[in-house]
N, C-alpha and C positions, 0 to 999 in steps of 0.2 A: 804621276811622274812629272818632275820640271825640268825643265830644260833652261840655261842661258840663253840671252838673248842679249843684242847691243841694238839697242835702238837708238836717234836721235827725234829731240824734241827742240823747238825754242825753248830759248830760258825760263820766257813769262809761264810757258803752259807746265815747265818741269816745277817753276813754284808756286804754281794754283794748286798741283797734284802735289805736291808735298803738303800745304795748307789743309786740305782737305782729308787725307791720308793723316795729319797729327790729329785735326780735329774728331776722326770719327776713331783714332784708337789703332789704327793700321799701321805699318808698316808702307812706304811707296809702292813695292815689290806687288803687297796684296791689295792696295787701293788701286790701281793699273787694272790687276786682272780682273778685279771687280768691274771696273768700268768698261772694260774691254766686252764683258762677257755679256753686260748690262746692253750696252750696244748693239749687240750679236743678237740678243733678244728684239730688242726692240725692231729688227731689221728683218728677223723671221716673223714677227706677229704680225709684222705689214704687209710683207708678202703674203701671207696668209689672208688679209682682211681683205688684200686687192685682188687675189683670186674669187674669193666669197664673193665680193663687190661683183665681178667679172661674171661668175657663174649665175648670178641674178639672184641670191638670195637675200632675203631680208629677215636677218637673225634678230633684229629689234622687233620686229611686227611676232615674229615667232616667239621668242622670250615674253614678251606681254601679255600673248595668247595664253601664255603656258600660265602667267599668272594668275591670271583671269581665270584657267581652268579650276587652277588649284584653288581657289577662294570659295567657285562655286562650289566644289566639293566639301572644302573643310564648312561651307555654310551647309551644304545639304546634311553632315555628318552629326556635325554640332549641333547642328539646330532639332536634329531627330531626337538627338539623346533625353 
């Protein structure tokens, strides 16, 4: 569903987003929501990485691990055959 909206912008920032919006093939309307939503993302995944941060986990030392694993196995695997 859409709904109207009036929003206000400066000028400068209403003709970046027009700029931007011809350049990538949009409409203003869909370049807006795009970036709106793009935003919204960005601002959940933070909070999310500063909880992680907070909860003390270390998902980089974890994800490496996990590499590590996986290499010695595809070696113990491969290497049998």
């Amino acid at each position: 569903m859409t709904k109207k909206v009036t929003l206000s912008f400066p000028d400068d920032t209403i003709e970046e987003a027009r700029r931007f919006a011809k350049r990538e093939g949009m409409t203003l309307s869909a370049w807006m929501d795009q970036a709106a939503r793009e935003k919204a993302l960005r601002e959940v995944f933070a909070e999310h990485a500063a909880a992680v941060r907070r909860a003390g986990f270390d998902l980089e030392a974890a994800a490496l691990a996990d590499e590590r694993e996986v290499a010695m196995v595809d070696a113990a695997i491969f290497r049998a055959a």
